[in-house]
BAFI-3210 file (N, C-alpha, C; in Angstrom, 3 decimals, decimal comma, padded with zeros to 6 digits):
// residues 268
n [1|2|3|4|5|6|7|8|9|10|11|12|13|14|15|16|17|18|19|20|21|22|23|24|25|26|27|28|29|30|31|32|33|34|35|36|37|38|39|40|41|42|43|44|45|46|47|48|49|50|51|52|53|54|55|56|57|58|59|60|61|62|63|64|65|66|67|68|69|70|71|72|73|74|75|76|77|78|79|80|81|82|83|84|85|86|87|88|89|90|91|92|93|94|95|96|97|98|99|100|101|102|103|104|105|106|107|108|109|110|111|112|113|114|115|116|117|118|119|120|121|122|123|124|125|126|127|128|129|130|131|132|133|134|135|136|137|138|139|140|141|142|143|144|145|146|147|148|149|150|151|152|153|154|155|156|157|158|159|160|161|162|163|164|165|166|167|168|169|170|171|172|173|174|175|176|177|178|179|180|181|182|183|184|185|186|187|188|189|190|191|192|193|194|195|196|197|198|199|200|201|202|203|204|205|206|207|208|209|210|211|212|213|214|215|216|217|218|219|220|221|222|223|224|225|226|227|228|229|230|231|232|233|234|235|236|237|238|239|240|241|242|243|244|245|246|247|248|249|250|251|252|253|254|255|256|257|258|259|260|261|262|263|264|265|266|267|268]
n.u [034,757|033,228|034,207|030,888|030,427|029,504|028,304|028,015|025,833|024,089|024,064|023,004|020,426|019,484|018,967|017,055|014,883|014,021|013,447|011,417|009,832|010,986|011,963|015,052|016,435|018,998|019,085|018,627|020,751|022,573|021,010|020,767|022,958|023,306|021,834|022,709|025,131|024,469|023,109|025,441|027,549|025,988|025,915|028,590|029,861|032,462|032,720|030,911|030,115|030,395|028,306|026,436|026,616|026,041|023,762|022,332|023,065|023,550|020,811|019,230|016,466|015,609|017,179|016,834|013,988|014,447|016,302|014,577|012,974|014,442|014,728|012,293|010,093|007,254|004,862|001,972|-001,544|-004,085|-007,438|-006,034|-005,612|-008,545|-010,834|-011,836|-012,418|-014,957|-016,023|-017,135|-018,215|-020,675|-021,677|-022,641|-025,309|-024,960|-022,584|-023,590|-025,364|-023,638|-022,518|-023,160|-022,734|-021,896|-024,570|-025,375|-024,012|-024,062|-021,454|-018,499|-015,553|-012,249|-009,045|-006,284|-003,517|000,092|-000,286|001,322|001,887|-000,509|-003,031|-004,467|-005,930|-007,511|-009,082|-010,467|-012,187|-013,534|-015,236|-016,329|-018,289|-019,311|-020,633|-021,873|-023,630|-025,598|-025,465|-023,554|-021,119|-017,916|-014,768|-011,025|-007,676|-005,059|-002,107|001,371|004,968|006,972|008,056|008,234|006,428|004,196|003,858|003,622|001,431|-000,495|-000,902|-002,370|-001,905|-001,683|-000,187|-001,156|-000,998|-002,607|-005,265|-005,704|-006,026|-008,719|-012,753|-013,771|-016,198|-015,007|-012,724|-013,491|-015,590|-014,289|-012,090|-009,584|-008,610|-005,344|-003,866|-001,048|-001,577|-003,292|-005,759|-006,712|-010,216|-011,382|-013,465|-012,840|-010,825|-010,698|-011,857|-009,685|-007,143|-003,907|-000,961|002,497|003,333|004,222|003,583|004,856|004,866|002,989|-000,384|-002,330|-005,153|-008,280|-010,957|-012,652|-012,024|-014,269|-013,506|-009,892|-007,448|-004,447|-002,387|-000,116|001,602|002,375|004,057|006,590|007,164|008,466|007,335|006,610|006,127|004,242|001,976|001,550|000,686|-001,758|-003,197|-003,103|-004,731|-006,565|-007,788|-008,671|-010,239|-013,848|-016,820|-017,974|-016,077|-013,928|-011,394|-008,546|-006,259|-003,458|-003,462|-001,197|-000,963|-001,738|-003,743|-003,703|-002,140|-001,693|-002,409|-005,902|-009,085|-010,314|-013,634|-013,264|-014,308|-013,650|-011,391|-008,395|-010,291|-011,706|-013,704|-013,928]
n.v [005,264|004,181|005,299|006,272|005,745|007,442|005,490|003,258|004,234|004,755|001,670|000,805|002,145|001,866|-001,173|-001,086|000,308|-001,123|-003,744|-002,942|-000,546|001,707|005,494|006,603|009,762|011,751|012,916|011,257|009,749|010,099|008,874|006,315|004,775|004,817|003,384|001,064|000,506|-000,663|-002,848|-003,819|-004,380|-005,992|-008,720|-008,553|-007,893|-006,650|-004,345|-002,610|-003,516|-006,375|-006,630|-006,332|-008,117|-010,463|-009,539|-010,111|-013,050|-015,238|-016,221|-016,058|-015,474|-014,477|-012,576|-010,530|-009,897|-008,990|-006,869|-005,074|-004,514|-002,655|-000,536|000,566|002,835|003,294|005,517|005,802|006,343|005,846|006,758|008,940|010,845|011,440|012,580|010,635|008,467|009,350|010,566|007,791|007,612|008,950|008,894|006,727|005,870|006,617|005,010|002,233|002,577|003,280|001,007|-001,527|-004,596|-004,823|-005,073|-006,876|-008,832|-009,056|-008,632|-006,487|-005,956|-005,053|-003,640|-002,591|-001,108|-001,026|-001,219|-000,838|-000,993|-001,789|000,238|001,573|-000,576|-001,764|000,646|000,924|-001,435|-000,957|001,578|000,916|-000,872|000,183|002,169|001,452|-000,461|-002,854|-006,130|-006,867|-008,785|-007,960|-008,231|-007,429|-006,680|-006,673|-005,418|-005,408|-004,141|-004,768|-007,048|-007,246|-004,807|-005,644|-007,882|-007,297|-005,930|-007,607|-008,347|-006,600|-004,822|-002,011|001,329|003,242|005,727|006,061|006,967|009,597|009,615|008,358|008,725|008,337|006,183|004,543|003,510|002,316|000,309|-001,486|-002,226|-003,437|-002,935|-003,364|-003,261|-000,913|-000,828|-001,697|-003,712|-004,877|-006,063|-009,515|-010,060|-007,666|-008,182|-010,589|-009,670|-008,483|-009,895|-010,090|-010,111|-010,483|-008,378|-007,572|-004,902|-004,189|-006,781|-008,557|-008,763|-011,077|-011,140|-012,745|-012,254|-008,839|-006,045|-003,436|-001,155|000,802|001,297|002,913|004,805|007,357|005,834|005,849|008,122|007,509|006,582|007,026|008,408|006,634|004,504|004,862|005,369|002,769|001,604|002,752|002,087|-000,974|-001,098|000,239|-002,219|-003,856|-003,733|-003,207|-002,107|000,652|000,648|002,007|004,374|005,323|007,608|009,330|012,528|014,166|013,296|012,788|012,424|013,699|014,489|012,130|009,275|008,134|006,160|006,879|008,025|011,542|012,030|013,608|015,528|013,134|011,278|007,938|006,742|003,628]
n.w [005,680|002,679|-000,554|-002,212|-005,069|-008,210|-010,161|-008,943|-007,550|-009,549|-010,172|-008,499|-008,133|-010,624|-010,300|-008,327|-009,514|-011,965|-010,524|-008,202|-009,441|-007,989|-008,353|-007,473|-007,335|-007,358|-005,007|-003,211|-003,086|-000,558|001,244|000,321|000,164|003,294|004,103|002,576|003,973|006,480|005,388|004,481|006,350|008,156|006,846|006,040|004,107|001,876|-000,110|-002,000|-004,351|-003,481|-001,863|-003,834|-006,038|-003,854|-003,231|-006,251|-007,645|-005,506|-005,367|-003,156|-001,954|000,761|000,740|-000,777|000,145|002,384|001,402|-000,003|001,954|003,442|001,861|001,037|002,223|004,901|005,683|007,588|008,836|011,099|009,750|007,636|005,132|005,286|003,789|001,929|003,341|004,171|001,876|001,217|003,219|002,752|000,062|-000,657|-001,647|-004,661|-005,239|-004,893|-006,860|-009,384|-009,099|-010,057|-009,299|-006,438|-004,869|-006,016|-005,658|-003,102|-002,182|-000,757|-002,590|-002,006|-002,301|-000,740|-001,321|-001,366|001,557|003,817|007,388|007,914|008,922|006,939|005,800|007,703|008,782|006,661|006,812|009,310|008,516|006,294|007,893|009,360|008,024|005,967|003,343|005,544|006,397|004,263|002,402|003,037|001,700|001,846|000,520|001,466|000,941|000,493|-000,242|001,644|003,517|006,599|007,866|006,325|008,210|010,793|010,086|010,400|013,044|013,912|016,465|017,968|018,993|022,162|021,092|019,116|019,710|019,209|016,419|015,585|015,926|019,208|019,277|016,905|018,454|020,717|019,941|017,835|018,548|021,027|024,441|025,713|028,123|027,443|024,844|021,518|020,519|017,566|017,158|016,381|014,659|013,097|012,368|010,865|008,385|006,827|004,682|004,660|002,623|000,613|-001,666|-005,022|-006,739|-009,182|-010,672|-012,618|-012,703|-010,420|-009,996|-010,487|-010,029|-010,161|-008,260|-006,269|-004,912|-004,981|-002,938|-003,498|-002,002|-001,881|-002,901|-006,068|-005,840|-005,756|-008,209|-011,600|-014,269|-016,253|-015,251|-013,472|-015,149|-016,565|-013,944|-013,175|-015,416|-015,265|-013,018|-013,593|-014,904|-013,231|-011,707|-010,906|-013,076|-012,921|-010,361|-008,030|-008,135|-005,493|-004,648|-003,342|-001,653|-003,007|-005,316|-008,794|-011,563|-013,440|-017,266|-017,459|-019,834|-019,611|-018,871|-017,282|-015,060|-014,009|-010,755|-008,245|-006,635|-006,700|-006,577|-008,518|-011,250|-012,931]
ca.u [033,578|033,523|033,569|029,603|030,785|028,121|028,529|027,749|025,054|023,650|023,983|022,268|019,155|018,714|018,300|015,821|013,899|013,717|012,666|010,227|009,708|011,086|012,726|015,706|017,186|020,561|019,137|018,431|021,779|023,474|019,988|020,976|024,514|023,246|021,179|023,579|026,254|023,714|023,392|026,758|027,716|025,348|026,182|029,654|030,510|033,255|032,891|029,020|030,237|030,451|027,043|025,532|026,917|025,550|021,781|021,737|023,851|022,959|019,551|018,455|015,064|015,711|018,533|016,301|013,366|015,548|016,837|013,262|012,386|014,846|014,690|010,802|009,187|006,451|004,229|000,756|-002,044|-005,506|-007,830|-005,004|-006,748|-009,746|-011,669|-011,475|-013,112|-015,966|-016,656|-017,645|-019,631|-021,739|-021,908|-023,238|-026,198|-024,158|-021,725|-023,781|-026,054|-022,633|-021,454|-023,994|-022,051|-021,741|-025,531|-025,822|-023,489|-023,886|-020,224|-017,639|-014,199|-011,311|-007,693|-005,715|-002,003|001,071|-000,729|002,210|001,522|-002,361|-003,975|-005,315|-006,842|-008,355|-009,781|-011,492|-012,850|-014,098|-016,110|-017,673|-018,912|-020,029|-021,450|-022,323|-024,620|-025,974|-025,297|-022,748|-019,381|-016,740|-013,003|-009,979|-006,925|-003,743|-000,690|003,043|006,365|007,744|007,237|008,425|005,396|002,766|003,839|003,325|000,019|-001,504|-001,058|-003,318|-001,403|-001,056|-000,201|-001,807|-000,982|-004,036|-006,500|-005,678|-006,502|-009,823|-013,532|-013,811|-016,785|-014,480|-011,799|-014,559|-016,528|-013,439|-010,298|-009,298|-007,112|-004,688|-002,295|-000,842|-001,734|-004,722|-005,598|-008,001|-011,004|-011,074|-014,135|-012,612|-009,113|-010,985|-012,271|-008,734|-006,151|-002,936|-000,462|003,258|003,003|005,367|003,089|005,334|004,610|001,599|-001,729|-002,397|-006,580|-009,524|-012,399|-012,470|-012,245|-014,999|-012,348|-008,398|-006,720|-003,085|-002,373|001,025|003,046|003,022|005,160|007,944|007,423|008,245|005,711|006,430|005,881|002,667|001,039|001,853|000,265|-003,206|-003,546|-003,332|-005,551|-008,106|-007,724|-008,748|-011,500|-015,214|-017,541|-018,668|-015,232|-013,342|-009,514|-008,594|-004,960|-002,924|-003,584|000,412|-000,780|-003,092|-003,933|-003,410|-001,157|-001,861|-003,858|-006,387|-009,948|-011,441|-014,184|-013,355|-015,116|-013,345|-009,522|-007,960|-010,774|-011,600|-014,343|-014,160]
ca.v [004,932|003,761|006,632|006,085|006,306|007,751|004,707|002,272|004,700|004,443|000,467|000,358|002,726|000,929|-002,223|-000,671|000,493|-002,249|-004,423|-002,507|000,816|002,938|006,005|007,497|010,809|012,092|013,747|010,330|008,932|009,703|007,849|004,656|004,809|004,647|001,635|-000,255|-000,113|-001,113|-004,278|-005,121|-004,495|-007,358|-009,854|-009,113|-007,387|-005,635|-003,526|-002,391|-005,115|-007,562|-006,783|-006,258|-009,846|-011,233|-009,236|-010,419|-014,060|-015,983|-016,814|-016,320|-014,947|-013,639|-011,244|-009,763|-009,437|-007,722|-005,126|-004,517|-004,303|-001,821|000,722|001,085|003,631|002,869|005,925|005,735|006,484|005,706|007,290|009,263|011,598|011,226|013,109|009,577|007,777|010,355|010,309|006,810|007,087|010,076|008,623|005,011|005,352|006,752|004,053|001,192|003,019|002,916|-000,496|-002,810|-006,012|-005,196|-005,147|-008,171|-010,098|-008,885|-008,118|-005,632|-006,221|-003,981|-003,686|-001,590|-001,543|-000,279|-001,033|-000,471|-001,931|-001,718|001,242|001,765|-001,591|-001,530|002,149|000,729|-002,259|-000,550|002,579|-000,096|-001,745|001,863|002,933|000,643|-001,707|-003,141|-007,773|-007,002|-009,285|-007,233|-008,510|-006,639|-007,328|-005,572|-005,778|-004,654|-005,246|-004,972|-008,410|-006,485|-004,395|-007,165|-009,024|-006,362|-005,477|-008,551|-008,734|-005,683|-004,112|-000,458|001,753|003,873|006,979|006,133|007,252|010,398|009,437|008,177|008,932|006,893|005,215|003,284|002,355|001,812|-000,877|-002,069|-002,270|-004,089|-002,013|-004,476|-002,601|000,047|-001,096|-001,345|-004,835|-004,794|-006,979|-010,399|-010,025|-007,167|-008,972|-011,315|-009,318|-007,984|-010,558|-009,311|-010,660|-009,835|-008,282|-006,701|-003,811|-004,106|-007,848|-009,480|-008,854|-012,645|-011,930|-013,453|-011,499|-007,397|-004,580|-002,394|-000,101|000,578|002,612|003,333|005,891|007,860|004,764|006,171|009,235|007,174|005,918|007,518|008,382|005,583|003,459|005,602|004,866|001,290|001,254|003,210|000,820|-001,889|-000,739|-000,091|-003,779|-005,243|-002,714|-003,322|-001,129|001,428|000,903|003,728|004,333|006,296|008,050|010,387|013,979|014,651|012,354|013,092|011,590|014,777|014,479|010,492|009,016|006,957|006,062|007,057|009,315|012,247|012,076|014,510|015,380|011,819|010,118|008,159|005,421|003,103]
ca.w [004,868|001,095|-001,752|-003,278|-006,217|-009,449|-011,050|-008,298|-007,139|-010,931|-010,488|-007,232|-008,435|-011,945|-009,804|-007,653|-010,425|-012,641|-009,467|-007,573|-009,810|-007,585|-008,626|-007,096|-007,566|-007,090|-003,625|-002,177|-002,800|000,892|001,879|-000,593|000,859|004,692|003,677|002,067|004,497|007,142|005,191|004,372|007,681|009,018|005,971|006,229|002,589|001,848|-000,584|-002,545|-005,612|-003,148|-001,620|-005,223|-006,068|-002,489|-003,840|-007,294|-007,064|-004,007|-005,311|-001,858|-001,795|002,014|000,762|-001,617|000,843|003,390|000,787|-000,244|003,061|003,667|001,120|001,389|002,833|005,337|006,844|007,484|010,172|010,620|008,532|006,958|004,341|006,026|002,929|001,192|003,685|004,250|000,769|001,076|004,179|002,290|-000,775|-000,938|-003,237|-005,918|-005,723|-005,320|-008,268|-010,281|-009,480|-009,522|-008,569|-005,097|-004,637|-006,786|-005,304|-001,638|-001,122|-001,887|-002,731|-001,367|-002,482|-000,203|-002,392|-000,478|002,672|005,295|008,951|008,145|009,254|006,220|005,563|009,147|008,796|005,358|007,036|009,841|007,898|005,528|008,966|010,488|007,136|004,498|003,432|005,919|005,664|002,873|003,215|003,500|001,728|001,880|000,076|001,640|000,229|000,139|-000,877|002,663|004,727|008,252|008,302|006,507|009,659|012,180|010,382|010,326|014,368|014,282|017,242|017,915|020,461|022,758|020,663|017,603|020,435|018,636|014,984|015,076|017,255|020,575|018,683|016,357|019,181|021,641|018,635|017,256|019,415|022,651|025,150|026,812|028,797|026,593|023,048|021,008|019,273|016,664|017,368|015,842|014,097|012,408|011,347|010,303|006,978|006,051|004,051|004,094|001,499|000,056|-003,197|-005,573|-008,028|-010,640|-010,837|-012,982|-011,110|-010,786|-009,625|-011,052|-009,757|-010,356|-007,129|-005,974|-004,485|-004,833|-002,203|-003,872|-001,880|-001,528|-003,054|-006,638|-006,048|-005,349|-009,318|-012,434|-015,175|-017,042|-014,155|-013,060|-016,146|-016,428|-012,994|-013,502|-016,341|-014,678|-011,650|-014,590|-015,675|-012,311|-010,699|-011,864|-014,074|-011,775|-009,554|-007,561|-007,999|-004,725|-005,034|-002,275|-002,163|-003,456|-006,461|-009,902|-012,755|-014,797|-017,932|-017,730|-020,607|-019,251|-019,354|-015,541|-014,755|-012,737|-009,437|-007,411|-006,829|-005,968|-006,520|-009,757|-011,448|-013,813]
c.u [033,969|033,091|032,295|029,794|029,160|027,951|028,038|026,101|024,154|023,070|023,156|020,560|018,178|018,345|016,615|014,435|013,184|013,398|011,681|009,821|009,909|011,880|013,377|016,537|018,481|019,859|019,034|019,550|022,462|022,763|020,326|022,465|023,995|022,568|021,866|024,148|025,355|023,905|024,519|027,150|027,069|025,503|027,896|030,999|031,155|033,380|031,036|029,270|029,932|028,772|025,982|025,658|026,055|023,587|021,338|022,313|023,422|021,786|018,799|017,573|015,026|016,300|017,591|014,882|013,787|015,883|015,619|012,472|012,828|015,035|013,356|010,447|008,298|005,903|003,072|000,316|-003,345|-006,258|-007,466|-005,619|-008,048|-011,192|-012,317|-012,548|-014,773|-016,689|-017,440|-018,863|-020,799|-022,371|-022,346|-024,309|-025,762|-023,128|-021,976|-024,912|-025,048|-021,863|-022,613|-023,569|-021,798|-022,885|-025,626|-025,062|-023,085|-022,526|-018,909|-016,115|-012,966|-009,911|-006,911|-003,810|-000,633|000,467|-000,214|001,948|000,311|-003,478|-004,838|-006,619|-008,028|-009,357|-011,364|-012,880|-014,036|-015,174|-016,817|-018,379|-020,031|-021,286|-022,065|-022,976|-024,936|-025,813|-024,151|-021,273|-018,320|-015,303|-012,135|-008,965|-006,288|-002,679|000,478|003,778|007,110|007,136|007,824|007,002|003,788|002,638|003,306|001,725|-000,673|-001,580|-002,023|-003,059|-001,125|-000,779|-001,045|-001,886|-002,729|-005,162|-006,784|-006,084|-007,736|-011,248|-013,537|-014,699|-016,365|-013,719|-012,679|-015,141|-015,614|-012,527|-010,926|-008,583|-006,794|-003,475|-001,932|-001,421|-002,909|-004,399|-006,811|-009,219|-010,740|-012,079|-013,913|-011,751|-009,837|-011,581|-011,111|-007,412|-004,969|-001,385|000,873|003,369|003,902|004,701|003,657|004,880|002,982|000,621|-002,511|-004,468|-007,344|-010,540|-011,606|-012,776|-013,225|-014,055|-010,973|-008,231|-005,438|-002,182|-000,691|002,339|003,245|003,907|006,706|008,499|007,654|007,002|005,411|005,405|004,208|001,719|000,692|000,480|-001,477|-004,050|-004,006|-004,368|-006,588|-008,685|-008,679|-009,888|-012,826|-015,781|-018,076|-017,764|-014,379|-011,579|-009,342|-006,450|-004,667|-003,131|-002,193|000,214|-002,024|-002,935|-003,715|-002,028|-000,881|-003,040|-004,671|-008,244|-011,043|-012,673|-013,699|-014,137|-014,854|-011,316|-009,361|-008,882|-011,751|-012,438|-013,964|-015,451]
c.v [004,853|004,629|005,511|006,586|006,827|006,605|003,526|002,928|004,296|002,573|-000,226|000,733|001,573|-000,077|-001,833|-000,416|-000,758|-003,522|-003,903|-001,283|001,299|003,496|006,863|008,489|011,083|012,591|012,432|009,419|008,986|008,552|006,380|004,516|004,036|003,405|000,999|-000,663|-000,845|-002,454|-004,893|-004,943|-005,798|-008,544|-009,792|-008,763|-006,574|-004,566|-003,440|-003,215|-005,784|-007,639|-007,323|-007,760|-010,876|-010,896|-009,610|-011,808|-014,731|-016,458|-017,141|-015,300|-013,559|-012,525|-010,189|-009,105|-008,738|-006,784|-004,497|-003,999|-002,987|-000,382|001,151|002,483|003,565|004,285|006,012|006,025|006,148|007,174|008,927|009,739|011,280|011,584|011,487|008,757|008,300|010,352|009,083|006,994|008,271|009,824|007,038|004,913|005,560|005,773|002,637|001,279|002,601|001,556|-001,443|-004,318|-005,817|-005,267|-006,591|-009,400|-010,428|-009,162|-006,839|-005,888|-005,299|-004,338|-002,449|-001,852|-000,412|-000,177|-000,756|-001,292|-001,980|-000,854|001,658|001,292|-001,276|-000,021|001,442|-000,242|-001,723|000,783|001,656|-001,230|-000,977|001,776|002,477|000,002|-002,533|-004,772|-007,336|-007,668|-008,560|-007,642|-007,428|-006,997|-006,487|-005,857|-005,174|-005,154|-005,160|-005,653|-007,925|-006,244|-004,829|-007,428|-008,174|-005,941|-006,574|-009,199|-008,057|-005,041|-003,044|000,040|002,818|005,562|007,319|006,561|009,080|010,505|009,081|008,629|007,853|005,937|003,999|002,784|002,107|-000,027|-001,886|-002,140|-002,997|-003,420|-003,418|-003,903|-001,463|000,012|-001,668|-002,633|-004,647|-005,992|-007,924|-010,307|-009,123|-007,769|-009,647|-010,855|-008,436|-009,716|-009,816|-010,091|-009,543|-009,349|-007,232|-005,817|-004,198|-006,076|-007,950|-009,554|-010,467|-012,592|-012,083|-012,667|-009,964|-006,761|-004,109|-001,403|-000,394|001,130|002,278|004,793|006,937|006,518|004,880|007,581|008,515|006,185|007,284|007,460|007,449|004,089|003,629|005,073|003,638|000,652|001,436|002,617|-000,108|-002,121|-000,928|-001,702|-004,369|-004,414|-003,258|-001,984|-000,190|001,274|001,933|003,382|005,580|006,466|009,105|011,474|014,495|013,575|013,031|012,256|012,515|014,138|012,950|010,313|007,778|007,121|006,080|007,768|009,732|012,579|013,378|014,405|013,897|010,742|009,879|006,997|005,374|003,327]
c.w [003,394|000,465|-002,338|-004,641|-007,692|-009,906|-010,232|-007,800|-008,114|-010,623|-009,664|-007,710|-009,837|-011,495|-009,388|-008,071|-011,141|-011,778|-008,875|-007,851|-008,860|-007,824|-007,858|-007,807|-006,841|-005,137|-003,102|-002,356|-001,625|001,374|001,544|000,621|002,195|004,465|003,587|003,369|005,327|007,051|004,801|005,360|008,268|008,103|005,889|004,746|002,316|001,159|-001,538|-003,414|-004,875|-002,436|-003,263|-005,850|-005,227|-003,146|-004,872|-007,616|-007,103|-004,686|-004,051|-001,458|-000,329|001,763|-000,360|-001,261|002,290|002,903|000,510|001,265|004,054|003,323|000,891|002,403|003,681|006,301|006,618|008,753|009,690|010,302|008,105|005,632|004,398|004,908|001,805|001,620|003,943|003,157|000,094|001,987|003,352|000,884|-001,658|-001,700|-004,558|-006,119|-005,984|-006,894|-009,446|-010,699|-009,525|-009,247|-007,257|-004,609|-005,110|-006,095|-003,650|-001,242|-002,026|-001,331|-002,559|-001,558|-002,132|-000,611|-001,772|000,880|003,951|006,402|009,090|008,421|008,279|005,862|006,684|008,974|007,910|005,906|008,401|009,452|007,013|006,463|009,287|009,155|005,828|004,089|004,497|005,824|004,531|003,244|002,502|003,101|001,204|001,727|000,466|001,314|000,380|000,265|000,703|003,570|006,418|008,459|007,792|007,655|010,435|011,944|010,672|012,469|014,491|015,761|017,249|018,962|021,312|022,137|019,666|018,379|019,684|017,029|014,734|016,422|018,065|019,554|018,061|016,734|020,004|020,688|018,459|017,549|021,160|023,186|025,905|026,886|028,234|024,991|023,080|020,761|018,717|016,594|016,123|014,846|012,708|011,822|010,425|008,023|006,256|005,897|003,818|003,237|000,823|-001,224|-003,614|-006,971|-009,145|-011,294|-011,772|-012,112|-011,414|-010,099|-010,718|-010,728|-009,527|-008,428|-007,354|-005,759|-004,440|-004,134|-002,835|-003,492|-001,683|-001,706|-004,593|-006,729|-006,053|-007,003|-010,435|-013,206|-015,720|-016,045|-013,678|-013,800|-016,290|-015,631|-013,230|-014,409|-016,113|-013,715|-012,471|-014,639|-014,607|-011,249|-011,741|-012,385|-012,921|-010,336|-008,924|-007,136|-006,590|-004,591|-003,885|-002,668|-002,686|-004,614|-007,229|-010,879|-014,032|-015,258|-018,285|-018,893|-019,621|-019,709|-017,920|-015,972|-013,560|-011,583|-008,762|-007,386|-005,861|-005,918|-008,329|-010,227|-012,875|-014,430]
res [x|x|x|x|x|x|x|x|x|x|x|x|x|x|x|x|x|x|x|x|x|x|x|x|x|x|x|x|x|x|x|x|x|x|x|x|x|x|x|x|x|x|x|x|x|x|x|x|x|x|x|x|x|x|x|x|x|x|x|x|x|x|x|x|x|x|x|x|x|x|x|x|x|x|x|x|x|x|x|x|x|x|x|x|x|x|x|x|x|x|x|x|x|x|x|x|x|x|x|x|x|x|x|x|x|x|x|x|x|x|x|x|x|x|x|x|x|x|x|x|x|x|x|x|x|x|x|x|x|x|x|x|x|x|x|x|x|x|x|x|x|x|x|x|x|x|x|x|x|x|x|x|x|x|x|x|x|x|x|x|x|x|x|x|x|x|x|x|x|x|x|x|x|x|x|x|x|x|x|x|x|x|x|x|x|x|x|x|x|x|x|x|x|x|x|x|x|x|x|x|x|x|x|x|x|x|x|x|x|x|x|x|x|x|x|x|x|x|x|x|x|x|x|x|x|x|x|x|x|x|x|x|x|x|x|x|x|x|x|x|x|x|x|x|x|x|x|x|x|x|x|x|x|x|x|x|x|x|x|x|x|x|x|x|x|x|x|x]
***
């Protein structure tokens, strides 16, 4: 195996960062290591220059959504801090009191950011079915930088295990059993968009969020990066919008301009 040297380790991370804010520490360098070789092994590179050449180079889009695809993170379950979603179904006159554009414009807008293989999105779309306005259309923007598990969410396939994550009610309503695995009714897919997106990038929408979920994908940023981010989130949520953040995440020690709702959860 090839000495990881500090210096290549250094050259690998600063990429990483300065492409998809994420920050690694010295403890996750064996982890970088086992990655790499992985991929120069299947491209064929002899030494981490010659990969790092082949990743920054090439101008080939694929090689740069394969490494992103690889050094990600992806765990999730359905409704996965469950306190989050609860707080919606219990609290709908205070939020449409606070926002008034989703009354006004009979629909509310949903940006689920680091969405993984979907469970999240799906959870969201299905509790603002169960519990929400009543006629209100329903969009859901899911996003993340890894196109593996876009793809896999947007089949809306699961397996027979999620019978454990949510009540019969909402796989009974909203799921198909065929054979071992779940599929998520069509009616439901139908109100989640899911889409590759890179955070650190320019938020390219036009119309403001009712709700963010960002949940458990800034720990993996520095502060600088954090901030940046919460900023930005501000920018693109409406007046009376709700920032929702992982319980291993806060907003303490950030300047910003929320109101405090509750831990993890946050309005414009």
């Amino acid at each position: 195996m090839q000495a990881f040297q500090e210096n290549v380790f250094r050259k690998y991370s600063n990429f990483i960062y300065e492409n998809f804010g994420i920050y690694l520490n010295e403890e996750k360098k064996e982890l970088l290591q086992s990655k790499l070789l992985k991929l120069m092994m299947k491209h064929k590179t002899a030494s981490y220059e010659a990969y790092f050449n082949l990743l920054t180079q090439s101008g080939n889009r694929e090689i740069l959504v394969e490494f992103a695809n690889e050094i990600t993170i992806n765990k999730t379950d359905f409704f996965r801090e469950i306190n989050h979603f609860e707080f919606i179904k219990k609290n709908s006159d205070l939020i449409l009191e606070r926002n008034k554009r989703i009354r006004r414009n009979s629909e509310i807008r949903v940006w689920s950011a680091g969405c993984s293989t979907g469970e999240e999105a799906y959870t969201l779309a299905m509790v603002l079915q169960e519990h929400f306005l009543p006629g209100l259309l329903i969009k859901i923007l899911a996003t993340d930088l890894n196109s593996k598990v876009v793809s896999q969410a947007m089949k809306g396939v699961y397996p027979s295990s999620i019978k454990g994550d949510m009540d019969i009610l909402y796989l009974s309503k909203y799921f198909e059993k065929v054979q071992n695995e779940w599929y998520v009714t069509e009616s439901t897919k139908r109100l989640v968009t899911f889409r590759l997106f890179n955070l650190m990038d320019d938020f390219p929408f036009k119309k403001l969020f009712d709700f963010i979920f960002c949940r458990n994908v800034m720990i993996y940023f520095d502060s600088k990066t954090q901030q940046r981010l919460i900023d930005k989130f501000y920018e693109v949520l409406a007046p009376g919008g709700l920032l929702f953040i992982g319980h291993s995440e806060s907003l303490t020690n950030k300047k910003h301009k929320y109101q405090y709702i509750q831990p993890t959860i946050y309005m414009k």
